[in-house]
N, C-alpha and C positions, 0 to 999 in steps of 0.2 A: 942553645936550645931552639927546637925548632917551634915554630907559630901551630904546630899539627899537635904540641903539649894537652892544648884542649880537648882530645879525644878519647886521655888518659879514662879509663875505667868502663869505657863504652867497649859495646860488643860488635866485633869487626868478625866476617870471612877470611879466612887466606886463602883465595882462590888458587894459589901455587900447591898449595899442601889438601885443600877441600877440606879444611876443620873452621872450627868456629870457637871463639877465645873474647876474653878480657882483656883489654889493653890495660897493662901492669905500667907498662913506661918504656924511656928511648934512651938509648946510646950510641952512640958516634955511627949514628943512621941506620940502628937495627932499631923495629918494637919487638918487645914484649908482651907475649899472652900468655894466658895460662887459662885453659878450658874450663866451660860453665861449670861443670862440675866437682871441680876443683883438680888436682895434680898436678902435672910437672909442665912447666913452662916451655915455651919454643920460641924461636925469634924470626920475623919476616922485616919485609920489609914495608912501609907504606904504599909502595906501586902495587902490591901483589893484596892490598888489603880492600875491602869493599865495607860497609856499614849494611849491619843487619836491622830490619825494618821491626816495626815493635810487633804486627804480627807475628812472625817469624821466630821471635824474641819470646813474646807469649808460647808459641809450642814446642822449644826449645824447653823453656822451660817445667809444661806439663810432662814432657819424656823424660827430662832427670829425675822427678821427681817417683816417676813409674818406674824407672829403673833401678834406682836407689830403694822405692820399697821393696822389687822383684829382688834385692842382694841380702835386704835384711831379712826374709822371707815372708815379706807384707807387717810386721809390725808398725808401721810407717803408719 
């Protein structure tokens, strides 16, 4: 296991791909994410990851939340 275990759950960039994700967890030197808003996971690498700042974090999260009421047609 790698000493990087501690960043499990935190919200990372993948500058390779331009998404933004949860770190789910590591294997044999892939992470795992899977997007703020829930769905299907992806794998990078740590070189290609950056740490999103808790601003960032904050309007991240006000836009899921506006999008997800914009799907259920504002019942939200």
């Amino acid at each position: 296991m790698s000493a990087r275990t501690n960043r499990v759950g935190s919200l990372m960039r993948d500058t390779r791909k331009d998404r933004v994700g949860v770190v789910m967890g590591e294997l044999a030197g892939s992470v795992y994410l899977r997007p703020v808003g829930g769905g299907r996971e992806w794998d990078s690498r740590w070189a290609d990851l950056e740490p999103v700042s808790e601003g960032t974090h904050a309007q991240l999260r006000a836009r899921v939340a506006e999008l997800n009421a914009a799907s259920s047609g504002g019942l939200l």
